[in-house]
CHARMM-style PDB file with segment names, atoms N, HN, CA, C and O in Angstrom:
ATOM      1  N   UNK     1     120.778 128.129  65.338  1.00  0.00      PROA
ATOM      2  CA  UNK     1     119.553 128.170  64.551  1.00  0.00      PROA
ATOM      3  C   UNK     1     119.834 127.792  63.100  1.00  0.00      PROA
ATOM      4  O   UNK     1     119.035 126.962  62.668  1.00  0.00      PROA
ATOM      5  N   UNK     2     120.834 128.220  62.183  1.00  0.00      PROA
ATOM      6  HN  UNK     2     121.484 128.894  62.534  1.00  0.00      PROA
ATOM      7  CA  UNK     2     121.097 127.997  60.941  1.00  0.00      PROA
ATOM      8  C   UNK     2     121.467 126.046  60.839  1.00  0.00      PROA
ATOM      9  O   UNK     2     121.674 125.522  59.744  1.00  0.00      PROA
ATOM     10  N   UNK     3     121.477 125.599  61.564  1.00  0.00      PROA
ATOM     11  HN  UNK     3     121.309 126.025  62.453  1.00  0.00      PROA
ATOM     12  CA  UNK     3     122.047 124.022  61.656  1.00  0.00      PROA
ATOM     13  C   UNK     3     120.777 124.032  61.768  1.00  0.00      PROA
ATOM     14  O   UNK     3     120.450 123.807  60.602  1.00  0.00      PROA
ATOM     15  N   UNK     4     119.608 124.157  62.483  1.00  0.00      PROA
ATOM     16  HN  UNK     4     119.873 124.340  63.429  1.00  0.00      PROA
ATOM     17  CA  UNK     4     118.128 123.481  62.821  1.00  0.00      PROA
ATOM     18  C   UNK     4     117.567 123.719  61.860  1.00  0.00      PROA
ATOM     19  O   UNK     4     116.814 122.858  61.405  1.00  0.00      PROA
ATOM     20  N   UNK     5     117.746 125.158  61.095  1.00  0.00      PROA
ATOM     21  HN  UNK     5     118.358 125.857  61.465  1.00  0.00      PROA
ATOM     22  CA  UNK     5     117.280 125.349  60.011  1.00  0.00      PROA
ATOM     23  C   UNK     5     117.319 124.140  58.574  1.00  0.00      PROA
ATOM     24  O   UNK     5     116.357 123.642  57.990  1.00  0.00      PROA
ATOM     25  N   UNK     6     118.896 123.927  58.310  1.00  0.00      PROA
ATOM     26  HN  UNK     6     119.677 124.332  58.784  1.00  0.00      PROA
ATOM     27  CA  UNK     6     119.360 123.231  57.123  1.00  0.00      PROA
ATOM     28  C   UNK     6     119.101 121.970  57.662  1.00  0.00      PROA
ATOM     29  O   UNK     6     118.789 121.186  56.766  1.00  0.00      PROA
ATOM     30  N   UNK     7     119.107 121.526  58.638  1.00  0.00      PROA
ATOM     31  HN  UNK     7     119.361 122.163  59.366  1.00  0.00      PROA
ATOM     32  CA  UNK     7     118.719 119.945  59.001  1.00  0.00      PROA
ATOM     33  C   UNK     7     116.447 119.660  58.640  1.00  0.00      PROA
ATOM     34  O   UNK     7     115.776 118.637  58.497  1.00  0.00      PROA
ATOM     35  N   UNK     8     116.199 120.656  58.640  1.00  0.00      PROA
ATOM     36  HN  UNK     8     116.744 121.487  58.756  1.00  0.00      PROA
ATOM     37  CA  UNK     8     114.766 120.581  58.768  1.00  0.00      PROA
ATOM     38  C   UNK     8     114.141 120.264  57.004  1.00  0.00      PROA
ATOM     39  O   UNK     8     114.074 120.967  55.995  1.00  0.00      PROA
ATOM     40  N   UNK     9     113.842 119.120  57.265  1.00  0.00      PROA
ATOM     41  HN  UNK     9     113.896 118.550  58.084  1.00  0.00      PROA
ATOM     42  CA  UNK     9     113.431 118.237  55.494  1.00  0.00      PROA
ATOM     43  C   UNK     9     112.836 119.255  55.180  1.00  0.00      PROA
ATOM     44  O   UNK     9     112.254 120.093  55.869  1.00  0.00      PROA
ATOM     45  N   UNK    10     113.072 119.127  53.587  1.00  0.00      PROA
ATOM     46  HN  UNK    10     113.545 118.447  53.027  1.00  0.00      PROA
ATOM     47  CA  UNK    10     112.707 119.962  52.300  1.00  0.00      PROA
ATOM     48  C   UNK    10     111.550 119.801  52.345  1.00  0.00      PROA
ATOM     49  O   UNK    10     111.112 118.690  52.645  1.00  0.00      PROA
ATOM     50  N   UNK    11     110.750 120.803  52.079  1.00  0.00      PROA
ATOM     51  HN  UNK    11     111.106 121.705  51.835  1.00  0.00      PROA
ATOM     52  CA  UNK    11     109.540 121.311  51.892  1.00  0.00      PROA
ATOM     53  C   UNK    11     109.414 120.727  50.436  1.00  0.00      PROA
ATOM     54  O   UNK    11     108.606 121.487  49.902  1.00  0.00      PROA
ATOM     55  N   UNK    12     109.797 119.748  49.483  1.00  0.00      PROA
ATOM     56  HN  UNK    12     110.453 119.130  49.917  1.00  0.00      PROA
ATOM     57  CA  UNK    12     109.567 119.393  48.422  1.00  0.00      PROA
ATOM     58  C   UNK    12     108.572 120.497  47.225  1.00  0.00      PROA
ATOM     59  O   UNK    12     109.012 121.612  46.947  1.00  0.00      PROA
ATOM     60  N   UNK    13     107.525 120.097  46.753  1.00  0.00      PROA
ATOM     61  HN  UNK    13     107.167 119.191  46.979  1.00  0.00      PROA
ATOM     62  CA  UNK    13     106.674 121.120  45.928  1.00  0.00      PROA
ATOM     63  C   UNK    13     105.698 122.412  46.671  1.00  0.00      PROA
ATOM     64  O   UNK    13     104.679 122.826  46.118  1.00  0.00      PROA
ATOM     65  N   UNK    14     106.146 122.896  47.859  1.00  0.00      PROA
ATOM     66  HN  UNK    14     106.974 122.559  48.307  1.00  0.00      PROA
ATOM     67  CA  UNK    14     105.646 124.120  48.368  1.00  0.00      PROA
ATOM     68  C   UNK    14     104.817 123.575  49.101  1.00  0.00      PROA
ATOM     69  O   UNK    14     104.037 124.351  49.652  1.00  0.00      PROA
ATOM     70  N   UNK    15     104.686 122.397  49.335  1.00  0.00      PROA
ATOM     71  HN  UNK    15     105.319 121.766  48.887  1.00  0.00      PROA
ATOM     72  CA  UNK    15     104.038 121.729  50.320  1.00  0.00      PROA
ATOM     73  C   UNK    15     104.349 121.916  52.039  1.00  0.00      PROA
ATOM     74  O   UNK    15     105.566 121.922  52.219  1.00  0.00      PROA
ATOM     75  N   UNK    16     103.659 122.050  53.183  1.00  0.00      PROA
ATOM     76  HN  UNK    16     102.670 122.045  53.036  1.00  0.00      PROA
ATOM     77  CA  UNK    16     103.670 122.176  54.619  1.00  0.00      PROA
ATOM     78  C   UNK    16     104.618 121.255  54.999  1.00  0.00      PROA
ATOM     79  O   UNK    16     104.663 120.168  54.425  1.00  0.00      PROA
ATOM     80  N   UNK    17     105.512 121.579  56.035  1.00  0.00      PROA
ATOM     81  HN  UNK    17     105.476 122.463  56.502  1.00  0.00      PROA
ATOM     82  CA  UNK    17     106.391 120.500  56.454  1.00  0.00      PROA
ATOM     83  C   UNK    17     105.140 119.344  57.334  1.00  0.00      PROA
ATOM     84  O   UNK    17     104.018 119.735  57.656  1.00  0.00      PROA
ATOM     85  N   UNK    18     105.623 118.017  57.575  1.00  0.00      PROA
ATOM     86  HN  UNK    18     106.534 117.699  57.313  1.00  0.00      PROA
ATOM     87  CA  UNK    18     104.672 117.505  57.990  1.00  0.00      PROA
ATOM     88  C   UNK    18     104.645 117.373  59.900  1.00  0.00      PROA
ATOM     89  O   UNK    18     103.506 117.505  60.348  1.00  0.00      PROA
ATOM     90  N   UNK    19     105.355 117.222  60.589  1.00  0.00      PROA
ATOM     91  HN  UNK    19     106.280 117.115  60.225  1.00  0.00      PROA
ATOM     92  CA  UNK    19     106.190 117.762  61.929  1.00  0.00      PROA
ATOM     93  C   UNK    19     105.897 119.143  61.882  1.00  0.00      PROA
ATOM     94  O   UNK    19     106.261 119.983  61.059  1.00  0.00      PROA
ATOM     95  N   UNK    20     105.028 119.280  63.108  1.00  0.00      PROA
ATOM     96  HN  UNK    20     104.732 118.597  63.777  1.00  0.00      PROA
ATOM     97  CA  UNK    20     104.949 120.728  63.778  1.00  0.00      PROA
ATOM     98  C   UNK    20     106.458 121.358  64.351  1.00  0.00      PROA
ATOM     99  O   UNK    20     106.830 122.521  64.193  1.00  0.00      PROA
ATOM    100  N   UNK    21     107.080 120.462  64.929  1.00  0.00      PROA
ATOM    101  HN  UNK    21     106.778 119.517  65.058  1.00  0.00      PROA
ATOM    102  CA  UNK    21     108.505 120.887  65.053  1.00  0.00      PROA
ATOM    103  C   UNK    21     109.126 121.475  63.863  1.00  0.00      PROA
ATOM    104  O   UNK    21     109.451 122.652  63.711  1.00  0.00      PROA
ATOM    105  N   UNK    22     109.231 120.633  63.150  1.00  0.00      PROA
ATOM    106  HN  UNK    22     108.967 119.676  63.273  1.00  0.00      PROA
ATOM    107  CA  UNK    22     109.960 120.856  61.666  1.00  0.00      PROA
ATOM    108  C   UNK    22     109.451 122.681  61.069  1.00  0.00      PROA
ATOM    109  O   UNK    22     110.017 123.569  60.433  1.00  0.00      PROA
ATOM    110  N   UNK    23     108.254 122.525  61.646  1.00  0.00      PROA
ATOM    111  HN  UNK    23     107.794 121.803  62.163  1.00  0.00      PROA
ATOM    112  CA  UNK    23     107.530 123.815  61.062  1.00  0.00      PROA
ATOM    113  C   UNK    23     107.749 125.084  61.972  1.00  0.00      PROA
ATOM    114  O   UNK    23     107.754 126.238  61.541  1.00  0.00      PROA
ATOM    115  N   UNK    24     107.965 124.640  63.564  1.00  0.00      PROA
ATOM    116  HN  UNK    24     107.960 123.704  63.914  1.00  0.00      PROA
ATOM    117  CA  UNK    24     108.128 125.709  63.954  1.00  0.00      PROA
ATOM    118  C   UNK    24     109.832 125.988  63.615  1.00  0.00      PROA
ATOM    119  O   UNK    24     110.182 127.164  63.515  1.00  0.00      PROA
ATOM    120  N   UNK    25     110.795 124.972  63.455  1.00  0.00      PROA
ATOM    121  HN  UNK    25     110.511 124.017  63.537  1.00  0.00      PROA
ATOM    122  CA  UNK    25     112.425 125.388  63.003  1.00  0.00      PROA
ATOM    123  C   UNK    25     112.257 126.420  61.644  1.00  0.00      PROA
ATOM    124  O   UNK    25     112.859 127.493  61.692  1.00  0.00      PROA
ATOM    125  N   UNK    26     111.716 126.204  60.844  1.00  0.00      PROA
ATOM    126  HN  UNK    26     111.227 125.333  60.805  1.00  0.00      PROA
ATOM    127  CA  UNK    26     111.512 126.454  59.487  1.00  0.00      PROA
ATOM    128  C   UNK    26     110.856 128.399  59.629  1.00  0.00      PROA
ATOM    129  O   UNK    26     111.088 129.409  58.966  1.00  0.00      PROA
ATOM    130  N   UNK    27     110.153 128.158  60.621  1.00  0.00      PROA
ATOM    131  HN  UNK    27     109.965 127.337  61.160  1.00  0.00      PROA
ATOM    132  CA  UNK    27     109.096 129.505  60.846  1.00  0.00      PROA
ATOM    133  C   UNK    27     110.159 130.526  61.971  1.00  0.00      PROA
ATOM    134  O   UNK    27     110.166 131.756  62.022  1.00  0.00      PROA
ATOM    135  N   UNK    28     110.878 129.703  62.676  1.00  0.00      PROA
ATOM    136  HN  UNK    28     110.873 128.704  62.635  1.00  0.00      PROA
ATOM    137  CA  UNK    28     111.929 130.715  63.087  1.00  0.00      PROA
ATOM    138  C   UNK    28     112.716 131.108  62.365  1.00  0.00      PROA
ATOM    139  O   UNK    28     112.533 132.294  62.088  1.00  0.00      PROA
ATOM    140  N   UNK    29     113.804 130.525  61.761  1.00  0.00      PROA
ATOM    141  HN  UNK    29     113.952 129.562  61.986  1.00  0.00      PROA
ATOM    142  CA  UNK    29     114.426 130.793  60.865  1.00  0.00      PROA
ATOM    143  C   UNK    29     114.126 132.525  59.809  1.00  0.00      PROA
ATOM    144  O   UNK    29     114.716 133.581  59.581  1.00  0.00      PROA
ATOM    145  N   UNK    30     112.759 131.794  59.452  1.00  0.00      PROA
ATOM    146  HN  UNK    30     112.280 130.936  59.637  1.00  0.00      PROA
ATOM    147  CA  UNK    30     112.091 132.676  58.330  1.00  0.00      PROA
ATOM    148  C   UNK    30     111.904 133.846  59.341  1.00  0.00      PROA
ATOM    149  O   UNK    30     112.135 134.977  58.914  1.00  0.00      PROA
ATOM    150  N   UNK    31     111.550 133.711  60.503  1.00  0.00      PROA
ATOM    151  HN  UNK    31     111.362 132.793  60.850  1.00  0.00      PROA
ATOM    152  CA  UNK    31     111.347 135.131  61.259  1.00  0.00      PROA
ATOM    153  C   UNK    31     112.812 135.569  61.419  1.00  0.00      PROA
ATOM    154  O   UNK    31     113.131 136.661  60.949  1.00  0.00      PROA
ATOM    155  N   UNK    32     113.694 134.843  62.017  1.00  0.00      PROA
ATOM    156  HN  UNK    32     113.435 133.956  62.399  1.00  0.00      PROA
ATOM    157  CA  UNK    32     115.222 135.458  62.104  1.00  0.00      PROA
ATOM    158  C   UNK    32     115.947 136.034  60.933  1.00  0.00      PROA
ATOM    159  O   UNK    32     117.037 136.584  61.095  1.00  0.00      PROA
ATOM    160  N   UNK    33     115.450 135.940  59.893  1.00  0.00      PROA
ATOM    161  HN  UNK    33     114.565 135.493  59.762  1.00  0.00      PROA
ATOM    162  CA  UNK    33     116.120 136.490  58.260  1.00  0.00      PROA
ATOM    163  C   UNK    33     117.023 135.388  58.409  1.00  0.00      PROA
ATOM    164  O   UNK    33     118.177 135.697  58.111  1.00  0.00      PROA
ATOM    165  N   UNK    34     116.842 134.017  58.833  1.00  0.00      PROA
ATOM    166  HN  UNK    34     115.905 133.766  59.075  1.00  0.00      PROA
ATOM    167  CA  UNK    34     118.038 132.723  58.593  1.00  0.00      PROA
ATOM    168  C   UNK    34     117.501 131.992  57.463  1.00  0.00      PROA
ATOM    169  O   UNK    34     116.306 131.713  57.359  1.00  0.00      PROA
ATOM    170  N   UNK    35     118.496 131.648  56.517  1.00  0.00      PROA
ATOM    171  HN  UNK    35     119.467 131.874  56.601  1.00  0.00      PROA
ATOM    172  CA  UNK    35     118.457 130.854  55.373  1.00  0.00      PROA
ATOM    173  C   UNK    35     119.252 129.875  55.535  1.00  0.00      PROA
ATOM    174  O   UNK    35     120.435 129.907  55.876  1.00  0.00      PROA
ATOM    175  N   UNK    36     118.371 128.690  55.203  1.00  0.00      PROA
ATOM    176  HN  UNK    36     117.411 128.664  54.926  1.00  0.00      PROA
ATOM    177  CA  UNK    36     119.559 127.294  55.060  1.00  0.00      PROA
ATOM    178  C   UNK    36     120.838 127.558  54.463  1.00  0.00      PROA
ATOM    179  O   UNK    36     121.758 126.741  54.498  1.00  0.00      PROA
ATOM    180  N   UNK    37     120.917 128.783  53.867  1.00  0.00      PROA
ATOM    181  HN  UNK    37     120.170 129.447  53.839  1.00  0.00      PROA
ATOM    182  CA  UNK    37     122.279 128.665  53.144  1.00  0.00      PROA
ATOM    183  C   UNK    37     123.416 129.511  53.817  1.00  0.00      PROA
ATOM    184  O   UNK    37     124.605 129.332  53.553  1.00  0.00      PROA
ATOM    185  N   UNK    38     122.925 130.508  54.767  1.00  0.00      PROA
ATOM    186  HN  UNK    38     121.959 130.653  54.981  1.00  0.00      PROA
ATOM    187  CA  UNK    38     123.825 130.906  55.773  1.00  0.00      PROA
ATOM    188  C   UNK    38     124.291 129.478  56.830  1.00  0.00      PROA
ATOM    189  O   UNK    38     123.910 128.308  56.872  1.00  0.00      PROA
ATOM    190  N   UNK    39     125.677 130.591  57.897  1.00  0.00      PROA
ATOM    191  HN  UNK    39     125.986 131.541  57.863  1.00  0.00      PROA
ATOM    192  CA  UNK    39     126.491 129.744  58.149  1.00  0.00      PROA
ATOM    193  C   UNK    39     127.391 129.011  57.364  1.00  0.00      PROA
ATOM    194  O   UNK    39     127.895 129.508  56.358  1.00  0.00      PROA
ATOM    195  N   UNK    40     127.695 127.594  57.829  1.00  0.00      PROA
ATOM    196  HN  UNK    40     127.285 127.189  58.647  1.00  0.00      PROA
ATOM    197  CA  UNK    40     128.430 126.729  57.081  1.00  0.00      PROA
ATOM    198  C   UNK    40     128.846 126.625  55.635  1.00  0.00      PROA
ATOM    199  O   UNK    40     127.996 125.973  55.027  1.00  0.00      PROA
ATOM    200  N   UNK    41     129.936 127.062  54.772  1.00  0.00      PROA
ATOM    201  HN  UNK    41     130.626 127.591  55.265  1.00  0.00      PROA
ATOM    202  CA  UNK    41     129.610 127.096  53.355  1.00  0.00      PROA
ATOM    203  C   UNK    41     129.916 125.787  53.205  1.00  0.00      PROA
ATOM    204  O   UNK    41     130.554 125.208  54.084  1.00  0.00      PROA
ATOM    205  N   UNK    42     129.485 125.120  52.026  1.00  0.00      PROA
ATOM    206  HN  UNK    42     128.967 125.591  51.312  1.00  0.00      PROA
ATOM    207  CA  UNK    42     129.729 124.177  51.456  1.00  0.00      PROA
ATOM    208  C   UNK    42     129.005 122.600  52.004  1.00  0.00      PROA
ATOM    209  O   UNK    42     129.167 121.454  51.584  1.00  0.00      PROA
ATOM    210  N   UNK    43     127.964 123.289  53.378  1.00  0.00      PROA
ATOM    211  HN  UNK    43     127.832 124.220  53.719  1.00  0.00      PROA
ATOM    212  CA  UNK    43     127.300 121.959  53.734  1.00  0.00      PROA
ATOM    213  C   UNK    43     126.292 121.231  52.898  1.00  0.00      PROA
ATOM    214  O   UNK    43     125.273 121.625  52.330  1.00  0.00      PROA
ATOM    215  N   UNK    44     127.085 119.607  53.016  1.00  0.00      PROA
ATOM    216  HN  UNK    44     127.913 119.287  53.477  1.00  0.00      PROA
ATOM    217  CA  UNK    44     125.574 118.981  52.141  1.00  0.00      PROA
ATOM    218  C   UNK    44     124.945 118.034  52.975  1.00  0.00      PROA
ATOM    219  O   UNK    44     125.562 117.489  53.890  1.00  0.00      PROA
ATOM    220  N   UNK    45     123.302 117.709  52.627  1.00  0.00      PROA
ATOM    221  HN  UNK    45     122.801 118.152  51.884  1.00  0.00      PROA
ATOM    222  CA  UNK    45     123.075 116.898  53.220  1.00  0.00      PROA
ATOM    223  C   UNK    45     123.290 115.411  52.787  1.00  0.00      PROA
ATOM    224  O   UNK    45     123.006 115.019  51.655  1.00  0.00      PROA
ATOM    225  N   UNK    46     123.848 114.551  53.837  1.00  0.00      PROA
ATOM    226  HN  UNK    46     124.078 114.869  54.757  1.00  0.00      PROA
ATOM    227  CA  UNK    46     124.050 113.416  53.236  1.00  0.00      PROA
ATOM    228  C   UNK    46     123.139 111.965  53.557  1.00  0.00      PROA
ATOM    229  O   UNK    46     123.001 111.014  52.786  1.00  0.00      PROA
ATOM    230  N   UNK    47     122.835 112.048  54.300  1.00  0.00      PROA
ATOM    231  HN  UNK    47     122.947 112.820  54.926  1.00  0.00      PROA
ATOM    232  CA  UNK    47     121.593 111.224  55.321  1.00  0.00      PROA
ATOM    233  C   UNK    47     120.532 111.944  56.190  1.00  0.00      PROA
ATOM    234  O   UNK    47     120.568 113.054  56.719  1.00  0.00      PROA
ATOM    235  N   UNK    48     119.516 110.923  56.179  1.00  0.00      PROA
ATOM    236  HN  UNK    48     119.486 110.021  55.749  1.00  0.00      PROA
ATOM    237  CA  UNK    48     118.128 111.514  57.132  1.00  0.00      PROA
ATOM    238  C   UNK    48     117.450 110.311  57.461  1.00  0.00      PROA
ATOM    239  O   UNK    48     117.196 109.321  56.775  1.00  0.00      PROA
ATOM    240  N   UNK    49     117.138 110.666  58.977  1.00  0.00      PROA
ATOM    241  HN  UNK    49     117.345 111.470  59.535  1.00  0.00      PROA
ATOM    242  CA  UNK    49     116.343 109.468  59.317  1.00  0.00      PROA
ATOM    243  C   UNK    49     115.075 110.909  60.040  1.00  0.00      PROA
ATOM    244  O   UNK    49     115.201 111.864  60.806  1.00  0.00      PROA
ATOM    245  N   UNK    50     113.902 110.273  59.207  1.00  0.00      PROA
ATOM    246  HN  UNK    50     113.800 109.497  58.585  1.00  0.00      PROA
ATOM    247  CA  UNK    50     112.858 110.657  59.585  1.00  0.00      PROA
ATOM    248  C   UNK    50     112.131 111.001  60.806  1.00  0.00      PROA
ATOM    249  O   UNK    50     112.279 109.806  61.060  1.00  0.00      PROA
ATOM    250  N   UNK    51     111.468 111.480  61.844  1.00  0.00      PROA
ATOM    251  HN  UNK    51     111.347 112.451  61.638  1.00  0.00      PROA
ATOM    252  CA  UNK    51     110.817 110.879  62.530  1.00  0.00      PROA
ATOM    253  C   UNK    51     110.351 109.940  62.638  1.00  0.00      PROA
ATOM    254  O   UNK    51     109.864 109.515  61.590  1.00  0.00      PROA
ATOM    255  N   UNK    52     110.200 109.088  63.818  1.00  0.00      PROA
ATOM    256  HN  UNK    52     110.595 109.433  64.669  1.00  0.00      PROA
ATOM    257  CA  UNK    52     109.596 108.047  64.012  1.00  0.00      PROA
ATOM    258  C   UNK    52     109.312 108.073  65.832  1.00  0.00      PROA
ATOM    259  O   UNK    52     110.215 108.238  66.652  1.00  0.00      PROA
ATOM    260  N   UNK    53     107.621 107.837  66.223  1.00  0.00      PROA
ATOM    261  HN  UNK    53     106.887 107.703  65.556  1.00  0.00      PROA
ATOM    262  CA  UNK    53     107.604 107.905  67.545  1.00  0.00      PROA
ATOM    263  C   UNK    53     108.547 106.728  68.557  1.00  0.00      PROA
ATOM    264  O   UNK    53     109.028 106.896  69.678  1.00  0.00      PROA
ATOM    265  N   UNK    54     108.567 105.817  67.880  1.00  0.00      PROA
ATOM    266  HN  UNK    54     108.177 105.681  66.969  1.00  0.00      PROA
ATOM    267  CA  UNK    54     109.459 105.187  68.504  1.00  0.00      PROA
ATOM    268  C   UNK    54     110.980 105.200  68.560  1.00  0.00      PROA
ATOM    269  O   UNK    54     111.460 104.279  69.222  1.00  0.00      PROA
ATOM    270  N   UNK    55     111.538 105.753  68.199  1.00  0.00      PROA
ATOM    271  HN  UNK    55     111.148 106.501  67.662  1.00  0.00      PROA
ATOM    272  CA  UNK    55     113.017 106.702  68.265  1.00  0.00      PROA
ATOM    273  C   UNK    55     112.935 108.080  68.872  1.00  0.00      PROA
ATOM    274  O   UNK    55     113.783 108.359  69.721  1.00  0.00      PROA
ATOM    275  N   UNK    56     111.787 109.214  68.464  1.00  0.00      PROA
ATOM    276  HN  UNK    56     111.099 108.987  67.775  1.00  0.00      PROA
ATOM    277  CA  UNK    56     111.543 110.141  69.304  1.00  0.00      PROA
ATOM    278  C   UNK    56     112.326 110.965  68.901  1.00  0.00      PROA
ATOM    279  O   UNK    56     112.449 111.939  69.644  1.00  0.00      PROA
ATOM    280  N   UNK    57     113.382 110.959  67.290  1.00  0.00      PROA
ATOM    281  HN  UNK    57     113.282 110.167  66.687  1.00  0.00      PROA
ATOM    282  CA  UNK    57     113.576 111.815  66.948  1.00  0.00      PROA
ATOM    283  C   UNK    57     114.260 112.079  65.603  1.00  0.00      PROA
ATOM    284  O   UNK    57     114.298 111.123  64.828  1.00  0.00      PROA
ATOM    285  N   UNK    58     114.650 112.905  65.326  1.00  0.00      PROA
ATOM    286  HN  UNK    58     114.620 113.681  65.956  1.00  0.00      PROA
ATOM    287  CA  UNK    58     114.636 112.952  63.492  1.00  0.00      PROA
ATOM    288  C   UNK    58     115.976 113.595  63.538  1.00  0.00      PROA
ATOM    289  O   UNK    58     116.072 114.687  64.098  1.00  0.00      PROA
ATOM    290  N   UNK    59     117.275 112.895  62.879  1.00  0.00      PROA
ATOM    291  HN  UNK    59     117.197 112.008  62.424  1.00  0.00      PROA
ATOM    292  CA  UNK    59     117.881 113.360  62.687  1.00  0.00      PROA
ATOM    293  C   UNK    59     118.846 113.573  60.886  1.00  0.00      PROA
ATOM    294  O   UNK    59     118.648 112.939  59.850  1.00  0.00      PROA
ATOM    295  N   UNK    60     119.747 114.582  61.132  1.00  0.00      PROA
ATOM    296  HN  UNK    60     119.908 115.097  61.974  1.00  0.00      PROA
ATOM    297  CA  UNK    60     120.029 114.544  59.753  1.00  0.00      PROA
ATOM    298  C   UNK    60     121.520 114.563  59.574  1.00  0.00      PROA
ATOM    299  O   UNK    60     121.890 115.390  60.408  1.00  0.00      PROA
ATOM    300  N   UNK    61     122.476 114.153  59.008  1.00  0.00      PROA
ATOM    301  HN  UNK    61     122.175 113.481  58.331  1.00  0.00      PROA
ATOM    302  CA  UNK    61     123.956 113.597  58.902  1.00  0.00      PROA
ATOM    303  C   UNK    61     123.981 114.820  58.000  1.00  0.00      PROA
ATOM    304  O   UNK    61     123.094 115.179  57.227  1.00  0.00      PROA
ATOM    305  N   UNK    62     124.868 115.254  58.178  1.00  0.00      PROA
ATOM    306  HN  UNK    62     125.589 114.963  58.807  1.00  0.00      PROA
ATOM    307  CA  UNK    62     126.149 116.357  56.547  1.00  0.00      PROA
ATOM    308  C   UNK    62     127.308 116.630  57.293  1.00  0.00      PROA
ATOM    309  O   UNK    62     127.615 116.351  58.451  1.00  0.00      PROA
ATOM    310  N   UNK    63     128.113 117.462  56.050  1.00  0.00      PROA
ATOM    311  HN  UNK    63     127.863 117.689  55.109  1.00  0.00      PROA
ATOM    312  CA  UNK    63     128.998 117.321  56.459  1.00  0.00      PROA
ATOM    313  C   UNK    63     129.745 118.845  55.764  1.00  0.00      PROA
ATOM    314  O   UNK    63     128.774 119.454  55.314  1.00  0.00      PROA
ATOM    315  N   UNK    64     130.840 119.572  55.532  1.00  0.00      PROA
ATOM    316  HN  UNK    64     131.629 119.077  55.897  1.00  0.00      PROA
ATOM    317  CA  UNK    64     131.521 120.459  54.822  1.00  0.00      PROA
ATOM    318  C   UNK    64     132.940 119.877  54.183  1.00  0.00      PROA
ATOM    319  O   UNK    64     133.977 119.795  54.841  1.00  0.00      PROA
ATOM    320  N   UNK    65     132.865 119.649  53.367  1.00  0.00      PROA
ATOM    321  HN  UNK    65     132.023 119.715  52.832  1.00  0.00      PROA
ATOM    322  CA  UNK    65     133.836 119.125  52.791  1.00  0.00      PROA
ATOM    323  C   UNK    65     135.179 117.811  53.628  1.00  0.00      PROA
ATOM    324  O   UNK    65     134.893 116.633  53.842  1.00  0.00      PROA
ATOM    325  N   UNK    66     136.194 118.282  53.867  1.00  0.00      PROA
ATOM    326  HN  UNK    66     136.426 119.239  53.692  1.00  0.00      PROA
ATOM    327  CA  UNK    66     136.689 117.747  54.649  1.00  0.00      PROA
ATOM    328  C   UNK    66     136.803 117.671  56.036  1.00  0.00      PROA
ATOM    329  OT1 UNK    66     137.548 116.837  56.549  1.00  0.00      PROA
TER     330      UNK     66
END
């Protein structure tokens, strides 16, 4: 859950995620007491490919240091 969590795009200015998926990762999390910042220390994100229906899915690249 903490990886689905930190992979799930930034909510930018307090704005709704736009993916109902995205929203239900985000809404578990928040029910589990999981924070993007548990787990992994030192993960960043380094790439994102969006949704798109024709790929069918959204993924996000990081990494922890070495």
């Amino acid at each position: 859950m903490c990886i689905s969590h930190r992979a799930t795009p930034g909510q930018g200015s307090g704005g709704a995620l736009a993916h109902p998926t995205d929203r239900a990762v985000a809404a578990g999390g928040q029910e589990a007491g999981i924070t993007v910042e548990d787990g992994l220390s030192g993960w960043e994100r380094e790439d994102e490919l969006p949704f798109e229906p024709s790929r069918g899915l959204h993924a996000t690249l990081g990494g922890a240091g070495d």
